[in-house]
VMD Tcl script that builds the backbone (N, CA, C; Angstrom):
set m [mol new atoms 459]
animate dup $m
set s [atomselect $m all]
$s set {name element resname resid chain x y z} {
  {N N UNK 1 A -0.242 11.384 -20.575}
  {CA C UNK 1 A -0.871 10.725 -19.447}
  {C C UNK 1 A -0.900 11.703 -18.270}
  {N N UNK 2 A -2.105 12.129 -17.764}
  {CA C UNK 2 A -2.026 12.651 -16.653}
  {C C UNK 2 A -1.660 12.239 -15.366}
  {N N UNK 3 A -0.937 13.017 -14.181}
  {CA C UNK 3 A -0.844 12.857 -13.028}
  {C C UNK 3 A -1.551 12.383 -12.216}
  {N N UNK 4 A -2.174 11.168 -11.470}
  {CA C UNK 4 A -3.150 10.929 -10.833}
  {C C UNK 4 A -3.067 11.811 -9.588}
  {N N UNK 5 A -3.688 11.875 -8.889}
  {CA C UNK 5 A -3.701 13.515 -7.530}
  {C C UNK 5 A -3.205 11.649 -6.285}
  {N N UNK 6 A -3.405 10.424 -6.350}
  {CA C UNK 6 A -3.000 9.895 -5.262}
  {C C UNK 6 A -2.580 8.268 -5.676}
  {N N UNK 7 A -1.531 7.764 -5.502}
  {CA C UNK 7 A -1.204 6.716 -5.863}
  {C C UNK 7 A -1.129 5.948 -4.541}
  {N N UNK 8 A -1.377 4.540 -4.765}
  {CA C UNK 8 A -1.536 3.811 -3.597}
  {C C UNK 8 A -0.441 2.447 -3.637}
  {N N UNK 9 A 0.541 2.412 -2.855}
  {CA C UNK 9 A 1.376 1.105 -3.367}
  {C C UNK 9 A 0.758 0.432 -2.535}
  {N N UNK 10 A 0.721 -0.978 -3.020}
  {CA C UNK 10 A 0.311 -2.224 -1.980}
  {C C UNK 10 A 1.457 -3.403 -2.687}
  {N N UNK 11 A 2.940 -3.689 -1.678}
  {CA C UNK 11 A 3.239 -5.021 -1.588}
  {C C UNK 11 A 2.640 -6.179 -1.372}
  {N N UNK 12 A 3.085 -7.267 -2.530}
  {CA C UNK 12 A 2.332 -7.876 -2.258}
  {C C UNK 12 A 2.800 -9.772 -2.142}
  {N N UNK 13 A 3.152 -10.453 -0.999}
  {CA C UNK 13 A 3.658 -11.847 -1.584}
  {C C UNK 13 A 2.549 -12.972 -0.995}
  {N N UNK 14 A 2.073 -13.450 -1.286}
  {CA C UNK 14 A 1.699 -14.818 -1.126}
  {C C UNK 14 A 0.355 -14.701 -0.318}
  {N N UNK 15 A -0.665 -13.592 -1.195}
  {CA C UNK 15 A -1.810 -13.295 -0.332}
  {C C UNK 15 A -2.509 -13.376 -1.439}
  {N N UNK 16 A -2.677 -14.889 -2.086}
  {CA C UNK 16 A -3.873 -15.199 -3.200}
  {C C UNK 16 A -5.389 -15.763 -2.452}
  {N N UNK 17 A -5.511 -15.915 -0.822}
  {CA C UNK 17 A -6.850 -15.102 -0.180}
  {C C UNK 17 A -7.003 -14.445 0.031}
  {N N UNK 18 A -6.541 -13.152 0.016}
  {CA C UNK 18 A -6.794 -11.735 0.644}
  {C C UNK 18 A -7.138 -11.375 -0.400}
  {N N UNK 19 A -6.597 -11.002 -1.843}
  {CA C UNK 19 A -6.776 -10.368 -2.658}
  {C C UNK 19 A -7.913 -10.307 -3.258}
  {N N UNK 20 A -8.807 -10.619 -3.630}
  {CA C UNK 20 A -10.169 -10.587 -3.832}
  {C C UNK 20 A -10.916 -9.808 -2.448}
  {N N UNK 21 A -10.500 -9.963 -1.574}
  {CA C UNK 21 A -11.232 -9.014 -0.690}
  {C C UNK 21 A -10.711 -7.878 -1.117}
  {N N UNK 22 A -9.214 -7.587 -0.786}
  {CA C UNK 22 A -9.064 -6.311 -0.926}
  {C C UNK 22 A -9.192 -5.394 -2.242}
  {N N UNK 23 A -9.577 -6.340 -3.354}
  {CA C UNK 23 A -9.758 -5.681 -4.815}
  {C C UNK 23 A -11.404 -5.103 -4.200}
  {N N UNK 24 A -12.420 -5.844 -3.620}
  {CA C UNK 24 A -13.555 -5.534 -3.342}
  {C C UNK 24 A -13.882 -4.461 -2.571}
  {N N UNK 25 A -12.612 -4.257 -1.667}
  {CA C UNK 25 A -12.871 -3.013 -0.769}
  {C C UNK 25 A -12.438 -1.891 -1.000}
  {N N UNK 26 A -11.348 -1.950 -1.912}
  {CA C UNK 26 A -9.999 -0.943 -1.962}
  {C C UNK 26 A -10.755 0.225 -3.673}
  {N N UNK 27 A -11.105 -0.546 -4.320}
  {CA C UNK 27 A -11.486 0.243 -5.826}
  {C C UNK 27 A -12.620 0.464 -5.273}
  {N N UNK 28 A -13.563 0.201 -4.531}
  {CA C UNK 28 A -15.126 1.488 -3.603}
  {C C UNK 28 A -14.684 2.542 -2.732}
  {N N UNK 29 A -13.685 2.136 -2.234}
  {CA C UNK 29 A -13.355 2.947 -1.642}
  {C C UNK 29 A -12.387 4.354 -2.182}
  {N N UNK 30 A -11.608 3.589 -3.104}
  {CA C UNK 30 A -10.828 4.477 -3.620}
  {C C UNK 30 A -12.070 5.371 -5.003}
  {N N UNK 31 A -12.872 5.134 -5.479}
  {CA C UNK 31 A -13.283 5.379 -6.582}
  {C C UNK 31 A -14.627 6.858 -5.397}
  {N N UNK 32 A -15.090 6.337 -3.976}
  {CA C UNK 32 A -15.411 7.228 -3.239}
  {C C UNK 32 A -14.866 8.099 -3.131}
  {N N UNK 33 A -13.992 8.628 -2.964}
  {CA C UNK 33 A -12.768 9.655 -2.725}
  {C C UNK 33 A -13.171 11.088 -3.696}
  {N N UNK 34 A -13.937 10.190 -5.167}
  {CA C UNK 34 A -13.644 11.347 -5.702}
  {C C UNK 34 A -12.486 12.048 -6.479}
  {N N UNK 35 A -11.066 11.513 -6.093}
  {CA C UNK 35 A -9.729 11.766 -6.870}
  {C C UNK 35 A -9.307 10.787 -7.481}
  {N N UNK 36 A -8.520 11.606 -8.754}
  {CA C UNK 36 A -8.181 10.599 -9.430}
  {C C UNK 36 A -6.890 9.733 -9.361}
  {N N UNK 37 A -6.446 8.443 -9.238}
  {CA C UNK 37 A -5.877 7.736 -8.511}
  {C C UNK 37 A -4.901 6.608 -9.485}
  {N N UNK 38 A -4.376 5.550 -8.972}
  {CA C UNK 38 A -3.739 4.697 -9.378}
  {C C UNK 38 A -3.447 4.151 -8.343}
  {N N UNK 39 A -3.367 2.074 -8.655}
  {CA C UNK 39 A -2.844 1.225 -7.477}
  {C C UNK 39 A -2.233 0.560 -8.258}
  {N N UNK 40 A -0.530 0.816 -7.185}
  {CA C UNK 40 A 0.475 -0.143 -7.728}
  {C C UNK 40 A 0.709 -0.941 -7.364}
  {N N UNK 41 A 0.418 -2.633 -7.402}
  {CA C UNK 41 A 0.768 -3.785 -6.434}
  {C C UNK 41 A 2.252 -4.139 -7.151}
  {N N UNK 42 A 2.837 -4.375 -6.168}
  {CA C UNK 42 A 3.940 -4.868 -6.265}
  {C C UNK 42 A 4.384 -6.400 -6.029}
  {N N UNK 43 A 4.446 -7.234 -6.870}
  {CA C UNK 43 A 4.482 -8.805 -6.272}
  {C C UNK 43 A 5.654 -8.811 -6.365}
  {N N UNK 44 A 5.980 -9.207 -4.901}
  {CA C UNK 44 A 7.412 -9.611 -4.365}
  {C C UNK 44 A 7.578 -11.159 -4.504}
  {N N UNK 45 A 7.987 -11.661 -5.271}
  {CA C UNK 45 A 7.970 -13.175 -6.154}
  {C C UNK 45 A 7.128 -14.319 -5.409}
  {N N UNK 46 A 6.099 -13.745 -4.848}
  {CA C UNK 46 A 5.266 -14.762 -4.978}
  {C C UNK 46 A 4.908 -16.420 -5.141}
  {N N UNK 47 A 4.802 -17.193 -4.590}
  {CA C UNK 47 A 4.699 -18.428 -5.216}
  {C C UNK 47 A 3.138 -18.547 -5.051}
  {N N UNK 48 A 2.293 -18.288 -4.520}
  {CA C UNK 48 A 1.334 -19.122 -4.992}
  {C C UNK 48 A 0.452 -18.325 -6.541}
  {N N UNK 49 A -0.653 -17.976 -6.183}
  {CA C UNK 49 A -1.650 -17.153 -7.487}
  {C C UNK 49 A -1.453 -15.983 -7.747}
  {N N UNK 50 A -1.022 -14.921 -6.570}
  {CA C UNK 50 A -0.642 -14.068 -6.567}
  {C C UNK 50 A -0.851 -12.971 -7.648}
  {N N UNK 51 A 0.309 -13.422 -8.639}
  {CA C UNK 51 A 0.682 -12.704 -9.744}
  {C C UNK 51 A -0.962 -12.563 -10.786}
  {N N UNK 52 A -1.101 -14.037 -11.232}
  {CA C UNK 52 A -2.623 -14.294 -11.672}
  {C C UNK 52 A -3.521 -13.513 -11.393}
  {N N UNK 53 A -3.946 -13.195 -10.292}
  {CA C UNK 53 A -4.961 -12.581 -9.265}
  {C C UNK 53 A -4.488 -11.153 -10.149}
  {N N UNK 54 A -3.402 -10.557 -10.018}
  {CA C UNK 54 A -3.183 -9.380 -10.212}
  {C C UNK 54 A -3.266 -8.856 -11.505}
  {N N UNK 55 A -2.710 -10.310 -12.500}
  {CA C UNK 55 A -2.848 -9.885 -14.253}
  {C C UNK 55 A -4.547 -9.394 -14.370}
  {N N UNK 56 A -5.489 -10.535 -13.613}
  {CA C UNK 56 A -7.297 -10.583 -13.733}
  {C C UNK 56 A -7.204 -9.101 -13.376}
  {N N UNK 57 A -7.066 -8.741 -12.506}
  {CA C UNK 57 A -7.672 -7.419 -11.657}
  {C C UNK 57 A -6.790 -6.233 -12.367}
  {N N UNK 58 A -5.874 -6.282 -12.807}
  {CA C UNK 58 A -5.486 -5.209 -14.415}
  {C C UNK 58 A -6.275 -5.407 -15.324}
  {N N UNK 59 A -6.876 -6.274 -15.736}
  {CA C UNK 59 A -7.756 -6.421 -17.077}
  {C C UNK 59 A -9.055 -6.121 -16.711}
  {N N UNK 60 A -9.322 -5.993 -15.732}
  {CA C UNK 60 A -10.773 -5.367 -15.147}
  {C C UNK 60 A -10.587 -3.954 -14.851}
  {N N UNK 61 A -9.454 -3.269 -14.255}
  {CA C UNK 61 A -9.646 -1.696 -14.244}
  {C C UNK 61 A -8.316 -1.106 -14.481}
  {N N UNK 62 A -7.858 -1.602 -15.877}
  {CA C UNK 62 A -6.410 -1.210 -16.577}
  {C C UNK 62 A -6.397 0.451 -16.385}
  {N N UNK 63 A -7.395 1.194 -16.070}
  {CA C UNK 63 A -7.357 2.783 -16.337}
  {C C UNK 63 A -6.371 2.952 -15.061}
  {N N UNK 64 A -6.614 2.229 -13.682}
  {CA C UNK 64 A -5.969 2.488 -12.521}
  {C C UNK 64 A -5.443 1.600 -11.854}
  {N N UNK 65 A -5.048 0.311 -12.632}
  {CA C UNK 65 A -3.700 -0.410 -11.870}
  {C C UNK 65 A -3.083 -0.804 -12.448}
  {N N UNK 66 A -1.695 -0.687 -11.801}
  {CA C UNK 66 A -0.712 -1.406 -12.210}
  {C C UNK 66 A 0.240 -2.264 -11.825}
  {N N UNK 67 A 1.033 -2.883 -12.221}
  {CA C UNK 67 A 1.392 -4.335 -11.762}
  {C C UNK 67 A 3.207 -4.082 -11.719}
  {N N UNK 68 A 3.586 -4.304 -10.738}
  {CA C UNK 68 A 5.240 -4.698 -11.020}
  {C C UNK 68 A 5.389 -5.717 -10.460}
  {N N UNK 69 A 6.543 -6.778 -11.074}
  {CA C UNK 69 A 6.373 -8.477 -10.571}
  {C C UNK 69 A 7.750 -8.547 -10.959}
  {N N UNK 70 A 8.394 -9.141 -8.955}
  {CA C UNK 70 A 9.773 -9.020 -8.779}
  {C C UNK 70 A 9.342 -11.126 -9.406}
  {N N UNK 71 A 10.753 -10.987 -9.923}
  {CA C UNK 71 A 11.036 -12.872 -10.313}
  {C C UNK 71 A 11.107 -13.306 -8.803}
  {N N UNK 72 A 11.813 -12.750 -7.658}
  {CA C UNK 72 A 12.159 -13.412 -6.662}
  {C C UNK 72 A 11.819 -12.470 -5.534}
  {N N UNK 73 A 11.663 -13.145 -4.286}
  {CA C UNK 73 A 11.318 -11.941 -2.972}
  {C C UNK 73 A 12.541 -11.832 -2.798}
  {N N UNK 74 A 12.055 -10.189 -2.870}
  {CA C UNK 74 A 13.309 -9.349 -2.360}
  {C C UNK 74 A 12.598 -8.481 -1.167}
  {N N UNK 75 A 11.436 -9.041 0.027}
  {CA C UNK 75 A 11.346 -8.290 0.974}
  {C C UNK 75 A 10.484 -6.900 0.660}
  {N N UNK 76 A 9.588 -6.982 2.042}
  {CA C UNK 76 A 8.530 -5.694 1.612}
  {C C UNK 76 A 9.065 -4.409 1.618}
  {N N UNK 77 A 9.860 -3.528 2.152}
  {CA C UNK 77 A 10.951 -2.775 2.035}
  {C C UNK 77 A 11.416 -2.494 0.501}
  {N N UNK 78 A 11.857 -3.446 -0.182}
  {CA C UNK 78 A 12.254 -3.227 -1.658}
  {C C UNK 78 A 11.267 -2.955 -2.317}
  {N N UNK 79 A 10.240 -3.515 -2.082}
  {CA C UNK 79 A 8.718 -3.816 -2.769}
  {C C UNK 79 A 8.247 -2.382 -2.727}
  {N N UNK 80 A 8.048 -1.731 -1.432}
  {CA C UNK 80 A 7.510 -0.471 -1.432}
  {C C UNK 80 A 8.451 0.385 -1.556}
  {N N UNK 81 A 9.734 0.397 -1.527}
  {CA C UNK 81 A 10.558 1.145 -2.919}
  {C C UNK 81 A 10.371 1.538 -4.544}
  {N N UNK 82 A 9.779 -0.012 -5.057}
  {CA C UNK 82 A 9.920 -0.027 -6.304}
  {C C UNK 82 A 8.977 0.960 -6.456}
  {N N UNK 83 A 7.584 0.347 -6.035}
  {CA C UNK 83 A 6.232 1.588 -5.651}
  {C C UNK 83 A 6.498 2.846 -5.908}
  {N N UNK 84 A 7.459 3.685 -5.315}
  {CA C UNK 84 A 7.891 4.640 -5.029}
  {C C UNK 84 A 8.283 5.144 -6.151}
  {N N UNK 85 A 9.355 4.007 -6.725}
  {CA C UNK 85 A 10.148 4.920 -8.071}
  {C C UNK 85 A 9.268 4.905 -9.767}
  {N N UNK 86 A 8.640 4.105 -9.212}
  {CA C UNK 86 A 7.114 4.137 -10.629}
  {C C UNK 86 A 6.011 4.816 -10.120}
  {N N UNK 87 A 5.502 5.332 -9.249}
  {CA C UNK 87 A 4.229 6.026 -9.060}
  {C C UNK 87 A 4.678 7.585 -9.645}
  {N N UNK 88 A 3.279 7.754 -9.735}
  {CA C UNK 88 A 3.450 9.548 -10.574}
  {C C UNK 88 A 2.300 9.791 -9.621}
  {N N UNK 89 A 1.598 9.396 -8.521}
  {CA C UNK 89 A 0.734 10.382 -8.036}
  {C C UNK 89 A 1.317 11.857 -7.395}
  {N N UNK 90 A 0.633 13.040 -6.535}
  {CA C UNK 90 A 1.194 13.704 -5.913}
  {C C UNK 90 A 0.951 13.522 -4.599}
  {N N UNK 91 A 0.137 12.288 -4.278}
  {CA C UNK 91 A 0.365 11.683 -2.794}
  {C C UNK 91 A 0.678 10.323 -2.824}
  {N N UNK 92 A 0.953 10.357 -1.996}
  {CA C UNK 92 A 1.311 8.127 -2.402}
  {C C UNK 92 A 0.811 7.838 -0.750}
  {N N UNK 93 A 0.258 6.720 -0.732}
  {CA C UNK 93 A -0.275 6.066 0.229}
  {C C UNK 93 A -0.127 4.479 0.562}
  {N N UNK 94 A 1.178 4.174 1.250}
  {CA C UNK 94 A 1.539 2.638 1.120}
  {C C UNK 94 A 0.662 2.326 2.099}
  {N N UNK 95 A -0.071 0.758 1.915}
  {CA C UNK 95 A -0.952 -0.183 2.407}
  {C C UNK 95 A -0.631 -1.399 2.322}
  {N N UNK 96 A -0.542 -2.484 3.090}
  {CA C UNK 96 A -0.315 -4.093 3.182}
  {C C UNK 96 A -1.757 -4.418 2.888}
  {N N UNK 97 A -1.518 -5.619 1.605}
  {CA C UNK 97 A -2.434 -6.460 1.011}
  {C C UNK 97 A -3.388 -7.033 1.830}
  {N N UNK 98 A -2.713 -7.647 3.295}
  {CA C UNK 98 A -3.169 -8.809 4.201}
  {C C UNK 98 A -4.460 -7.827 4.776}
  {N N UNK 99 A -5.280 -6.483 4.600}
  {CA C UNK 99 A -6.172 -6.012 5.037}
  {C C UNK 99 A -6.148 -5.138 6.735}
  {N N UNK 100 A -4.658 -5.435 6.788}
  {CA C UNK 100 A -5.038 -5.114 8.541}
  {C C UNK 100 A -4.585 -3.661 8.616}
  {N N UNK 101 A -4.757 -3.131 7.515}
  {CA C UNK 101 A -5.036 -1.768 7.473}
  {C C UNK 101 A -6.312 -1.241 6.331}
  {N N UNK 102 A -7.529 -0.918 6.895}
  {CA C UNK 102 A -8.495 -1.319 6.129}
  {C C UNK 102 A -8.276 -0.078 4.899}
  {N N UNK 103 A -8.226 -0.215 3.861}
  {CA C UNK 103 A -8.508 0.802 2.685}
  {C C UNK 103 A -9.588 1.762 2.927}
  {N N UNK 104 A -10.476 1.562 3.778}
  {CA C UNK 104 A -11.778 2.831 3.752}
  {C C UNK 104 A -10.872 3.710 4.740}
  {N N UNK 105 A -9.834 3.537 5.346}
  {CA C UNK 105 A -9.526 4.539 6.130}
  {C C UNK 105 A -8.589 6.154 5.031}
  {N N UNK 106 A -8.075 5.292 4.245}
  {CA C UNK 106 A -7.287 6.225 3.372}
  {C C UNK 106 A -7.995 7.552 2.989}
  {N N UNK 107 A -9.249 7.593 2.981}
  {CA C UNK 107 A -10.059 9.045 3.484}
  {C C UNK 107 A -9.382 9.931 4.274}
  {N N UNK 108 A -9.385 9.362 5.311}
  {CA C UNK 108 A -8.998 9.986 6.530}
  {C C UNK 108 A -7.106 10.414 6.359}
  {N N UNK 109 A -6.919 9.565 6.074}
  {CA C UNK 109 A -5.093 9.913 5.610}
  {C C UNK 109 A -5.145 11.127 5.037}
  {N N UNK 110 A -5.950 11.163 4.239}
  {CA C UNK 110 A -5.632 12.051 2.965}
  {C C UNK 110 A -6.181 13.512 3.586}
  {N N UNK 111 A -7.597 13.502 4.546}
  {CA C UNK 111 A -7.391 14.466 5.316}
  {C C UNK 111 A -6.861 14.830 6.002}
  {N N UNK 112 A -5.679 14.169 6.821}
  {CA C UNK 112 A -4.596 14.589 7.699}
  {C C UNK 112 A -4.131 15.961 6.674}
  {N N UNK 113 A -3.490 15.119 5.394}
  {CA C UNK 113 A -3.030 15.784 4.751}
  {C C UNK 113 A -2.854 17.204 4.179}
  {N N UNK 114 A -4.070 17.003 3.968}
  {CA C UNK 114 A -5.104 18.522 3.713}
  {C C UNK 114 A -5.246 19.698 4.328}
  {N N UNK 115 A -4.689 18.938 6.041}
  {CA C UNK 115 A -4.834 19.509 7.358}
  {C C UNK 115 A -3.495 20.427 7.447}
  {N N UNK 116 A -2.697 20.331 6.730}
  {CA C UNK 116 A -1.121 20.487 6.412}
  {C C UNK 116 A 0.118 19.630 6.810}
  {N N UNK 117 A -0.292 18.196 7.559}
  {CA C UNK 117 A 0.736 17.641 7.469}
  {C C UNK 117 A 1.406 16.912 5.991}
  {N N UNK 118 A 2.703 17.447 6.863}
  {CA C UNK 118 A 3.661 16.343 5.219}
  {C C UNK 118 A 3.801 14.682 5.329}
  {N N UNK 119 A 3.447 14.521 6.925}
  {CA C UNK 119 A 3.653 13.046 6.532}
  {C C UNK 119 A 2.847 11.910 7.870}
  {N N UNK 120 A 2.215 11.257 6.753}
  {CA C UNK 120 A 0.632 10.516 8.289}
  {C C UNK 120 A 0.818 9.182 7.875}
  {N N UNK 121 A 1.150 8.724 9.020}
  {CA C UNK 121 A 0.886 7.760 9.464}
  {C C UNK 121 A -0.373 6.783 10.379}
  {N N UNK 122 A -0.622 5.781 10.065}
  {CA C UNK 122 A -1.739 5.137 11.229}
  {C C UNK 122 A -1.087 3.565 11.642}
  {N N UNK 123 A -1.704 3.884 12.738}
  {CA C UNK 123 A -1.713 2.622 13.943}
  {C C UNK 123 A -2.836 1.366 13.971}
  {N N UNK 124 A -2.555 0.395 14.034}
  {CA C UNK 124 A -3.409 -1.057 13.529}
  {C C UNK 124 A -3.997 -1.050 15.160}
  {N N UNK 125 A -5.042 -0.689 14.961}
  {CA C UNK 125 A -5.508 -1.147 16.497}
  {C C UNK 125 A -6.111 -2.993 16.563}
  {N N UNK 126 A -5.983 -3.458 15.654}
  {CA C UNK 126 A -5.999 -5.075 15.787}
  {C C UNK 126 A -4.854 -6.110 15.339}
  {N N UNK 127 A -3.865 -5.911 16.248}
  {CA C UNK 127 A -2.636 -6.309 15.200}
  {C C UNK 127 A -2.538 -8.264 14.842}
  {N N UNK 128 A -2.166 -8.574 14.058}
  {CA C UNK 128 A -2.062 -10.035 13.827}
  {C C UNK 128 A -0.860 -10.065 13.635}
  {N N UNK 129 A 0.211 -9.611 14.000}
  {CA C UNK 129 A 1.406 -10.035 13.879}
  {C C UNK 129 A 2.431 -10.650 14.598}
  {N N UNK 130 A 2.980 -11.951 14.324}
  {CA C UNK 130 A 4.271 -12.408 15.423}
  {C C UNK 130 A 4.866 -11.316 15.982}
  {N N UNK 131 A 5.391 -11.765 17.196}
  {CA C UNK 131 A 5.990 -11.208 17.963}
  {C C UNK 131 A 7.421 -10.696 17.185}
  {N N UNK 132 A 8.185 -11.443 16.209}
  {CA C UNK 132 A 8.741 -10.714 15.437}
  {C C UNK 132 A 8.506 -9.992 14.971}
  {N N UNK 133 A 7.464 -9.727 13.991}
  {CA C UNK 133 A 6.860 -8.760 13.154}
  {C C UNK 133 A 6.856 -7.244 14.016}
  {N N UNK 134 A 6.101 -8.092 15.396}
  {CA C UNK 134 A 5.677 -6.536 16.207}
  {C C UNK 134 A 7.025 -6.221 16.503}
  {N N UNK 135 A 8.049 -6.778 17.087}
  {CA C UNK 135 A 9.542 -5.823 18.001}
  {C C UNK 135 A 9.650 -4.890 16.625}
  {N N UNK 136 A 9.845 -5.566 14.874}
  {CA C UNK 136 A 10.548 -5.481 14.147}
  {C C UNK 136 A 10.205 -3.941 13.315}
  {N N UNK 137 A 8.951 -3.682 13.665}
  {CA C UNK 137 A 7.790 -2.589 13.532}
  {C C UNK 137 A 8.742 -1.297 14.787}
  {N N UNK 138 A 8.464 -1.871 15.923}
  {CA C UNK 138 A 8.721 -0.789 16.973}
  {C C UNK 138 A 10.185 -0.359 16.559}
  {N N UNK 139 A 11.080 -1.163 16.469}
  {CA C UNK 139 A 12.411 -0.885 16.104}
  {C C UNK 139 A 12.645 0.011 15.076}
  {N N UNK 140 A 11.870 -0.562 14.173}
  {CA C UNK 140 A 11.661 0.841 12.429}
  {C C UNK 140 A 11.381 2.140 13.040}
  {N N UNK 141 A 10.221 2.008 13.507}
  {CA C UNK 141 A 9.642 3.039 13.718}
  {C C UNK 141 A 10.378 4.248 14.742}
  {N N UNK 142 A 11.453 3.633 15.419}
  {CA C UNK 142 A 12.532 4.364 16.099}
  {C C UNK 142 A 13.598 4.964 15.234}
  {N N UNK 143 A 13.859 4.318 14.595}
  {CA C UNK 143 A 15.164 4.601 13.672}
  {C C UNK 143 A 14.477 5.574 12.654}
  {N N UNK 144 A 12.998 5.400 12.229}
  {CA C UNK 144 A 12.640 6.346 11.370}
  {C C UNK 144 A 12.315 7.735 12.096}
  {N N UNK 145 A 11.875 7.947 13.510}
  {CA C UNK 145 A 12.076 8.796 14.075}
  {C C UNK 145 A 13.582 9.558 14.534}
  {N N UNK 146 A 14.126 8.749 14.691}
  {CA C UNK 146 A 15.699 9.481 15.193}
  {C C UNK 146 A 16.363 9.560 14.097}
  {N N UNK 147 A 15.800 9.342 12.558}
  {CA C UNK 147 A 16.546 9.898 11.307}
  {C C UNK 147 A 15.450 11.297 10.964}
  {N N UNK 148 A 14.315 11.411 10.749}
  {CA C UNK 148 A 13.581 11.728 10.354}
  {C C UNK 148 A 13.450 13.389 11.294}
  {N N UNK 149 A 13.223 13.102 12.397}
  {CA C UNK 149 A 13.414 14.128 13.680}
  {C C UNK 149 A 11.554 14.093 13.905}
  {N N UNK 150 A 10.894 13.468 13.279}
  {CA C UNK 150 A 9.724 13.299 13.150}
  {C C UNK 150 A 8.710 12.366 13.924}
  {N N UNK 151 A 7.876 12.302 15.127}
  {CA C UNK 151 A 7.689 12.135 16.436}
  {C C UNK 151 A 6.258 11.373 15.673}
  {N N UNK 152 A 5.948 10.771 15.517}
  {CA C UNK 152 A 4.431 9.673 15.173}
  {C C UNK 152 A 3.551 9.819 16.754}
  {N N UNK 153 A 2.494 10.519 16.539}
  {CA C UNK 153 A 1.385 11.053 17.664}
  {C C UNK 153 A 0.282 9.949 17.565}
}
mol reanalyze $m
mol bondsrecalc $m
mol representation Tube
mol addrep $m
């Protein structure tokens, strides 16, 4: 089995409306690129269709996805771990299911890349998230800087 050149994790719990969009946007976009690829969704135990959604959309493009399905949520954090320790691309590109990071941008990631950085990040300029969500973001994103020594521009 060859190395895909970019693997894409997407956690995933309890987004059986989103997913049909993002199967619609994410494989044009990714199949644009030009490289050869793999998407790993990760269902973090899920209760509603979830999982379903994800068996359909393996049986439609088994060449480039794949499925890991926790029994119970164990949190997006673990989720894009697991991602991590099963992907074989030589870039990996984590993305949230819920769309509010659109998949046509991953172009552009990948040219950061190219550019010589080792590690790119992007910013949601439309955020939908509780006010938890957002402190809980800024807080990461500190601790990953003052471990990392690595300054997000």
């Amino acid at each position: 089995m060859s190395v895909p050149r970019l693997s894409v994790i997407i956690p995933v719990y309890n987004e059986q409306e989103t997913l049909p969009t993002l199967f619609a946007r994410l494989y044009p976009a990714l199949d644009a690129l030009g490289v050869s690829y793999e998407v790993l969704f990760v269902n973090d135990g899920s209760r509603d269709r979830s999982a379903a959604l994800l068996k359909d959309q393996f049986l439609v493009r088994p060449d480039v996805t794949r499925v890991i399905l926790f029994n119970a949520n164990c949190g997006q954090h673990m989720a894009i771990m697991a991602g991590f320790e099963y992907c074989r691309g030589e870039r990996v590109v984590t993305l949230d299911a819920d769309l509010q990071n659109p998949p046509e941008e991953i172009g552009k990631l990948l040219a950061a890349m190219d550019r010589g950085h080792d590690y790119v990040g992007s910013i949601r300029a439309k955020r939908e998230d509780s006010l938890w969500r957002h402190v809980a973001s800024r807080l990461m994103n500190r601790v990953r800087e003052r471990i990392t020594k690595i300054r997000m521009t």
